[in-house]
C-alpha positions in Angstrom: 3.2 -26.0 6.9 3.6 -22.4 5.2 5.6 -22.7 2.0 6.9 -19.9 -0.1 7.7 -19.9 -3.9 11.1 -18.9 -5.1 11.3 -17.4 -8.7 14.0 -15.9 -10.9 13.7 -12.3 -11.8 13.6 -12.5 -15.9 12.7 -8.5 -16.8 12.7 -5.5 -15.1 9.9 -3.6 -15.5 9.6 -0.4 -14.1 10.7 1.0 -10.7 7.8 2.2 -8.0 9.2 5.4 -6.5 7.1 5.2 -3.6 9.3 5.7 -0.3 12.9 5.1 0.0 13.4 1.3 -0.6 12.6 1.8 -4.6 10.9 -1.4 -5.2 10.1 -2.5 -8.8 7.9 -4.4 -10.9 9.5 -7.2 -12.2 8.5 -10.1 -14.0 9.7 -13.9 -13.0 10.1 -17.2 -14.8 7.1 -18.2 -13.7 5.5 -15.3 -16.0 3.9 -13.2 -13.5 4.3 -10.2 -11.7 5.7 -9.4 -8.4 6.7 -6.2 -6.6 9.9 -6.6 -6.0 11.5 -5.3 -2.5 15.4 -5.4 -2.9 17.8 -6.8 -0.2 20.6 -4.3 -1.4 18.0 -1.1 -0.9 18.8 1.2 2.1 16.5 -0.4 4.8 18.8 -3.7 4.1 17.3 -7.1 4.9 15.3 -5.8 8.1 12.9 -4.6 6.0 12.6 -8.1 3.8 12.4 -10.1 7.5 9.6 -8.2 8.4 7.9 -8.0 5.3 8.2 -11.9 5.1 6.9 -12.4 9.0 4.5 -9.7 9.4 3.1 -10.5 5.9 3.1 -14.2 6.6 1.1 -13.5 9.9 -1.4 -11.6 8.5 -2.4 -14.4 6.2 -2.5 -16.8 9.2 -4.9 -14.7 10.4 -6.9 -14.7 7.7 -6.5 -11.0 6.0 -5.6 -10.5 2.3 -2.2 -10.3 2.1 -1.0 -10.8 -2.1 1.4 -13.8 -2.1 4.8 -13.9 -0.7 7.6 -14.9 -3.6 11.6 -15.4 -3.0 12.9 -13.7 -5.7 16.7 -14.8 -7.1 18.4 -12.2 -9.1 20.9 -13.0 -11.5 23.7 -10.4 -11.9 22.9 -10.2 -15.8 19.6 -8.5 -15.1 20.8 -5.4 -14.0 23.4 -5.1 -17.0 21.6 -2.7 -19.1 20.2 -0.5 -16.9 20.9 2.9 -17.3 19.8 4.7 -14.4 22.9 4.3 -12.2 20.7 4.7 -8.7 18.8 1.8 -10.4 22.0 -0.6 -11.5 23.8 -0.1 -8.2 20.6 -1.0 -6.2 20.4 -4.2 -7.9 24.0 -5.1 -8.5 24.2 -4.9 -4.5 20.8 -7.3 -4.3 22.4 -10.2 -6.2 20.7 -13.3 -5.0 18.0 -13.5 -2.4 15.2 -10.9 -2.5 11.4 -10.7 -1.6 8.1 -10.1 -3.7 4.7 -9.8 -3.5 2.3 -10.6 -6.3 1.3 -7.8 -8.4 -2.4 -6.9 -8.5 -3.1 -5.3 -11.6 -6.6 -3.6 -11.4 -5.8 -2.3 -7.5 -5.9 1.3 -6.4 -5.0 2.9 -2.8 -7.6 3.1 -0.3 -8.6 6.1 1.2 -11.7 7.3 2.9 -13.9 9.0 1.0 -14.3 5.4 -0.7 -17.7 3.8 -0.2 -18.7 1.6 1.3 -16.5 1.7 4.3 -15.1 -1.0 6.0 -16.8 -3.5 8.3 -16.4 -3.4 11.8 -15.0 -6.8 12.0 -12.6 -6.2 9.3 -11.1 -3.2 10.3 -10.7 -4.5 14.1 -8.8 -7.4 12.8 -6.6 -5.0 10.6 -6.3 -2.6 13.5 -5.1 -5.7 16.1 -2.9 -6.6 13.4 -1.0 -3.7 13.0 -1.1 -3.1 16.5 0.5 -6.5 17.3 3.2 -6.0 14.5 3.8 -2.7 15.6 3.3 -1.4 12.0 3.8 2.0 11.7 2.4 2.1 7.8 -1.4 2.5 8.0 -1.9 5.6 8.3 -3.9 8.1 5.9 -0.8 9.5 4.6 0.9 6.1 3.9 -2.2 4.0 4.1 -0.4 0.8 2.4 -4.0 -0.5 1.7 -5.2 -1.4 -2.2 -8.7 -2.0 -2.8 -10.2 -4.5 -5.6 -13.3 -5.4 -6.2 -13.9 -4.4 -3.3 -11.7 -6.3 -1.0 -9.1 -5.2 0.8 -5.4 -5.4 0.5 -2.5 -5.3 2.8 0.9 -4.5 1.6 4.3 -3.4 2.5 5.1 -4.7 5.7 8.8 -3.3 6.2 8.6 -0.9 8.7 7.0 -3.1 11.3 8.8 -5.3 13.9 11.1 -2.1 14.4 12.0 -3.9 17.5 14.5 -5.3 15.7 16.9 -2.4 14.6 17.8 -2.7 18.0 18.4 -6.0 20.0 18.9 -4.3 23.1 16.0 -4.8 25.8 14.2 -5.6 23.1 11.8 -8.7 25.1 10.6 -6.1 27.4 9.7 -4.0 24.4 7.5 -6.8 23.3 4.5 -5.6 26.0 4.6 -1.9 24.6 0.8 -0.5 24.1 2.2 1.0 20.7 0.6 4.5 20.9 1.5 5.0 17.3 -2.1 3.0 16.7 -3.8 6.1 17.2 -2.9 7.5 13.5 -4.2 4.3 12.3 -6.0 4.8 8.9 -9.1 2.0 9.8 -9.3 2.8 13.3 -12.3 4.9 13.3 -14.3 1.8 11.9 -12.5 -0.5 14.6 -15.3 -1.1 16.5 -15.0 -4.3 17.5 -11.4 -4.9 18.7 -12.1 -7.0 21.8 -14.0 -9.3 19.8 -10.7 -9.2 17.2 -8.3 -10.0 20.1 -10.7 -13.3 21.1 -10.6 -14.5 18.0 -7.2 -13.6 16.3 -5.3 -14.8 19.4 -5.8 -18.8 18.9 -4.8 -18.1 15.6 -1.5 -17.5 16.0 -0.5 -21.2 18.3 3.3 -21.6 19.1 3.2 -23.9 16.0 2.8 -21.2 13.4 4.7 -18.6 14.6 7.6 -21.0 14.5 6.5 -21.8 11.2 6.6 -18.2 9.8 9.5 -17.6 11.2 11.7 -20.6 10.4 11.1 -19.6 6.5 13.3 -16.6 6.9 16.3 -17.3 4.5 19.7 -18.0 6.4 21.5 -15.4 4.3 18.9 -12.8 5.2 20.1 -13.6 8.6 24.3 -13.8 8.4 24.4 -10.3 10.5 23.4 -12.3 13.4 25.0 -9.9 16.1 24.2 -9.9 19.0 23.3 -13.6 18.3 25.5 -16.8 17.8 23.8 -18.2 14.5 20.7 -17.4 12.6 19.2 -20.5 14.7 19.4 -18.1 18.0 18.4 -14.9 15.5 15.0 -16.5 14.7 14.6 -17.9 18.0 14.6 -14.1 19.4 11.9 -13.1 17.1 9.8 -16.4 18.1 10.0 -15.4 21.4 9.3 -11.7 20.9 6.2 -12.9 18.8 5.2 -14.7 21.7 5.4 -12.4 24.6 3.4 -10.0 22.3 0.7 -12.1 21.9 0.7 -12.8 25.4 0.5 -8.9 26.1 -2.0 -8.4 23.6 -4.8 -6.8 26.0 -2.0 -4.1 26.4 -2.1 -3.0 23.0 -5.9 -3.9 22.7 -6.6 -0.8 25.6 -4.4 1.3 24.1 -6.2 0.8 20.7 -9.5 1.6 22.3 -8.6 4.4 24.4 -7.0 6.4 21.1 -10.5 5.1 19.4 -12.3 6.8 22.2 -10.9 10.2 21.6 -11.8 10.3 17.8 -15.8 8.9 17.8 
């Protein structure tokens, strides 16, 4: 069963001013360091659900995903800050928040870097994002770090935008998601039928559940239209589910968009 951490924010480090969410690298009682993604920051708790699941996924599947942390804030941390954008973004994030592990000696990818990626590794990337629907991998917000020469995935907020609106949002699920074709590894994605065969099994009813039942109650208490976050979760279980189901869908439209650019 999946198990995440939860720390206690101890030290603010610096903020990361990349985007609009203004994470931060803080350091935790556990004395590491996490990039911090803030539940009070404008994309609101959306953004930490889908970092959680669609991060949490990717590691089922077996890609490099840094480690998933619940991050507690004390309201004492924030006390001497003295950028005001900064104190009122973590004064609203008391409590709760998400991080991933800082890796220290990791740079953005981009494509003049050599060598490029395998075949296999980029279709399983590519299916990824596709199934997701992650609309951050693209060469001008590539979300990829590269050490020693492995590949990283990060920031997983912007996927699962099926759920800033619950409405018809199960016959969404078997969307192609045309948006794959500004994918940053899909020129190298040659292999994406063989990804779909062998990502699919991956993801049983068993660990979706599992990813998803480790979404935090209080990340869920806007529940509309739902009745409790036990009826929340189950929508994005079943969402999860037909997705996979439909995955030759988003599997032709990946190809097709490959076609166009080799």
């Amino acid at each position: 069963m999946t198990m995440i951490r939860t720390v206690t924010a101890t030290r603010y480090v610096t903020p990361l001013r990349q985007g609009g969410s203004l994470p931060a690298l803080v350091e935790a009682d556990d004395e590491s360091l996490y990039v911090m993604k803030f539940a009070g920051a404008g994309q609101d708790r959306k953004a930490l659900i889908a970092e959680l699941i669609a991060g949490e996924i990717g590691r089922a599947l077996g890609l490099r995903v840094p480690e998933l942390v619940f991050i507690t804030l004390e309201p004492s941390l924030g006390a001497g800050e003295g950028d005001p954008e900064i104190r009122a973004l973590l004064a609203a994030s008391v409590g709760l928040n998400l991080g991933l592990r800082f890796l220290p000696y990791a740079f953005e990818y981009n494509r003049l870097l050599r060598p490029r990626p395998g075949s296999v590794e980029a279709s399983a990337i590519v299916w990824f994002d596709a199934y997701v629907t992650n609309v951050d991998r693209t060469p001008r917000n590539v979300n990829l770090l590269l050490q020693s020469r492995q590949l990283w995935l990060i920031d997983h907020g912007a996927c699962l935008y099926f759920h800033h609106d619950w409405q018809g949002y199960l016959e969404r699920s078997r969307t192609p998601f045309a948006l794959i074709k500004d994918h940053a590894l899909l020129p190298y994605a040659a292999a994406l039928a063989d990804a779909d065969t062998a990502l699919k099994p991956r993801l049983t009813p068993e660990v979706i559940e599992g990813i998803v039942a480790l979404t935090p109650d209080v990340w869920l208490n806007d529940h509309a239209p739902f009745t409790d976050p036990a009826e929340h979760r189950r929508a994005y279980v079943t969402w999860l589910q037909q997705r996979l189901e439909a995955s030759s869908i988003f599997v032709a439209e990946a190809q097709n968009a490959r076609s166009k650019l080799v």
